[in-house]
C-alpha positions as CSV (number, residue, x, y, z in Angstrom):
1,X,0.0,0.0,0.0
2,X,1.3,3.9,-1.3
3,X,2.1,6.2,1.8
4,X,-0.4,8.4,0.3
5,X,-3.0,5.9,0.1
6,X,-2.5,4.8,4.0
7,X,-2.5,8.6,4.6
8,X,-6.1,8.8,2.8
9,X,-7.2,6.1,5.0
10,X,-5.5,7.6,8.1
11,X,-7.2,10.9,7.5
12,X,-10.9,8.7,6.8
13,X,-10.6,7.4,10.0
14,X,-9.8,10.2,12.1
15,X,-13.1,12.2,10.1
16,X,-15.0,9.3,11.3
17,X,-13.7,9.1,14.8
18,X,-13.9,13.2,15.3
19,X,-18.0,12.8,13.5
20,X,-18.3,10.4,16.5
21,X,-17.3,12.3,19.1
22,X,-19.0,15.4,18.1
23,X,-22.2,13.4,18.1
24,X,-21.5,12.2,21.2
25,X,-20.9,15.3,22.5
26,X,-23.6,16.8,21.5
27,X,-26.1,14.0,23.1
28,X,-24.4,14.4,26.5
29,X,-25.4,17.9,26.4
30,X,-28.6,18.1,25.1
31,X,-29.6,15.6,27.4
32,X,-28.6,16.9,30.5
33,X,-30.3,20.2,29.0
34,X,-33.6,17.9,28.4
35,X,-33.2,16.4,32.0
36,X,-32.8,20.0,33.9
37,X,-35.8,20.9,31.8
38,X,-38.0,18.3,32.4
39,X,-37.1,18.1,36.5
40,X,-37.6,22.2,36.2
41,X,-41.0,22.2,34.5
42,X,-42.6,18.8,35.3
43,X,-41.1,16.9,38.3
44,X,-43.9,14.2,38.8
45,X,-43.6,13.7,34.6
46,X,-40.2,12.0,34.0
47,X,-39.9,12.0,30.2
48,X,-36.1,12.4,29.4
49,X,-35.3,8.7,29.9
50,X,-37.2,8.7,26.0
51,X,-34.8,11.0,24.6
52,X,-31.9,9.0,26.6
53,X,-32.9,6.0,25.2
54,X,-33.8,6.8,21.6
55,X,-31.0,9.1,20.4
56,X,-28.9,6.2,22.4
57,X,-29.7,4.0,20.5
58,X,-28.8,5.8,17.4
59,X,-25.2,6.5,18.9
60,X,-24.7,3.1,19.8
61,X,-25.5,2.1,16.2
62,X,-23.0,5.3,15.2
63,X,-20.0,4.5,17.9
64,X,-20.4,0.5,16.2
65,X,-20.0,1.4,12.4
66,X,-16.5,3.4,13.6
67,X,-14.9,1.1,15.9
68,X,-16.9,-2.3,14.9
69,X,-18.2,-1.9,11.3
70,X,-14.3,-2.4,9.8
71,X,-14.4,-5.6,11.4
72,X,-17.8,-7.1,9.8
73,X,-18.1,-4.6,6.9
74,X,-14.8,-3.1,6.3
75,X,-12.5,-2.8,2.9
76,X,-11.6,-6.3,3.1
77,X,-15.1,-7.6,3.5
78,X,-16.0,-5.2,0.3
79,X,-12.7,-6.5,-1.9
80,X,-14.0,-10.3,-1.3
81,X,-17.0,-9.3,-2.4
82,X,-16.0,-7.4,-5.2
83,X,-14.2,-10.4,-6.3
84,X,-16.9,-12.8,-5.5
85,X,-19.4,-10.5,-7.8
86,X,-16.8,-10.6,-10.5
87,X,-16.5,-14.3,-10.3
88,X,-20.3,-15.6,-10.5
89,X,-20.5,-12.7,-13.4
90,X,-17.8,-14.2,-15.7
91,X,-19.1,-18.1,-14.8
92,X,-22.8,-16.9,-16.0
């Protein structure tokens, strides 16, 4: 692999990684905004725990794609695949 092919990569990766931690960022904050809100304005109504829980989910499924999703999905899983495509296309 080129130097300036691993830097591409390099460079990929740490876009993905900083996207990450901005959205996590961002979900810590809004949702101790939410839970200040919704202690402030209804105390007897607890209602954050949805926002917790949803927009959790979707970071979980976020953090998983940067630090998992090479693993199971990654550019060796799409070059087998490529080649398997290409094989059962020149057999037909």
């Amino acid at each position: 692999m080129e130097e300036s092919e691993r830097y591409a990569r390099a460079k990929r990766k740490v876009g993905l990684l900083r996207g990450f931690y901005i959205h996590a960022t961002a979900y810590v904050l809004v949702n101790i905004f939410l839970i200040v809100v919704n202690l402030l304005t209804t105390p007897n109504l607890i209602w954050f725990h949805w926002s917790i829980l949803g927009w959790g989910v979707g970071l979980a499924a976020h953090g998983a794609s940067i630090f998992f999703g090479a693993r199971f999905l990654g550019d060796e899983w799409e070059k087998r695949k490529i080649r398997e495509i290409l094989d059962d296309s020149e057999s037909a």
